[in-house]
C-alpha positions as CSV (number, residue, x, y, z in Angstrom):
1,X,0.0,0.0,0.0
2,X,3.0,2.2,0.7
3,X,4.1,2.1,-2.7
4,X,1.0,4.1,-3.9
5,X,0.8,6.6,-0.6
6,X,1.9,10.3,-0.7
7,X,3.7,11.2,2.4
8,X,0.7,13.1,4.2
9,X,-1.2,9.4,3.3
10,X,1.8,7.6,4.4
11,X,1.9,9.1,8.0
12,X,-1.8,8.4,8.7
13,X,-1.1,4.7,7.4
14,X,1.7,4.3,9.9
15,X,0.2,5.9,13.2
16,X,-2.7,4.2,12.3
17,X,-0.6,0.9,12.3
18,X,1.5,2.1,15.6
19,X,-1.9,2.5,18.0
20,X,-2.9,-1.3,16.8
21,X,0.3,-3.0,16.7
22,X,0.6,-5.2,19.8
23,X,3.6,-4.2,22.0
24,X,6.2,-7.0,19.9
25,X,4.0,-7.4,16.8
26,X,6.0,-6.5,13.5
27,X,4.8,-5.0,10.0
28,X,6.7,-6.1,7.1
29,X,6.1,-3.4,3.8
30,X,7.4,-2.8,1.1
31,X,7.5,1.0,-0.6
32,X,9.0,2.2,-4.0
33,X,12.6,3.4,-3.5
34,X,13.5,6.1,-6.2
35,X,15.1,9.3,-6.3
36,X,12.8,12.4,-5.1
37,X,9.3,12.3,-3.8
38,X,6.9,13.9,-6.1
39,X,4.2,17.0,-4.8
40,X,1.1,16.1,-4.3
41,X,-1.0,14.2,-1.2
42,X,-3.7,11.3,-0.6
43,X,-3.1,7.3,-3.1
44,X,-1.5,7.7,-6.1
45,X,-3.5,4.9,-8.9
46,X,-1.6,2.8,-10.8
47,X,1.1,5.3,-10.6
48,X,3.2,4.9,-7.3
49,X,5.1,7.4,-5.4
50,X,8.8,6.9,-4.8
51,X,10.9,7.3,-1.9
52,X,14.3,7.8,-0.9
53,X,14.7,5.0,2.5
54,X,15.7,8.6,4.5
55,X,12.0,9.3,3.6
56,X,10.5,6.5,4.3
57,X,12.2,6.0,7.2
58,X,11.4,9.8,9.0
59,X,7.4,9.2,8.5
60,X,8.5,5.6,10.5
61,X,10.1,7.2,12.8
62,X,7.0,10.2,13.6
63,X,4.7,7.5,13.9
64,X,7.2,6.4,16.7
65,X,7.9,2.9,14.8
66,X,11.2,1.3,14.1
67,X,12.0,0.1,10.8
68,X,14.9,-1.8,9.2
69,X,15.5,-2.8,5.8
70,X,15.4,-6.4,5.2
71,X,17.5,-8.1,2.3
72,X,13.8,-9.6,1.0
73,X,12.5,-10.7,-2.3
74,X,10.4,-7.7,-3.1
75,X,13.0,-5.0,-2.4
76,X,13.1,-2.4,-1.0
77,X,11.1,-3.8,2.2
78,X,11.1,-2.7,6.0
79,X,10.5,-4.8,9.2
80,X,8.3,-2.0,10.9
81,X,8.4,-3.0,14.7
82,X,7.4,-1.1,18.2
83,X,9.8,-0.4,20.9
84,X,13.3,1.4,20.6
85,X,16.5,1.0,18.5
């Protein structure tokens, strides 16, 4: 779903997803990794919206989430997990 979420839509998607994640559950996601992030807000359709992983990873972080980038077979993908570093 990340991979067609704007950054505002992104946020919402991952505090959304840190209130109902149980205190050691884990989200596994994958995004599209590219060079800039495009204007605009709300699902890009069947366009997506690229990010840079220092992107992705700051809307992780302010939805006080931990993510880590796996080595998976639909790169790139994040482990998205509660708790701290």
């Amino acid at each position: 779903m990340f991979s067609h979420a704007y950054p505002d839509l992104a946020l919402i998607g991952f505090r959304g997803i840190a209130e109902a994640l149980a205190p050691k559950g884990k989200l596994f996601a994958t995004f599209k990794e590219g060079p800039a992030n495009p204007a605009g807000s709300g699902w890009l359709y069947p366009e997506m919206v690229p990010y840079t992983w220092e992107s992705m990873n700051e809307i992780i972080e302010q939805s006080d989430l931990i993510a880590r980038r796996l080595d998976w077979m639909q790169p790139p993908s994040v482990l998205v997990r509660r708790g701290t570093p």
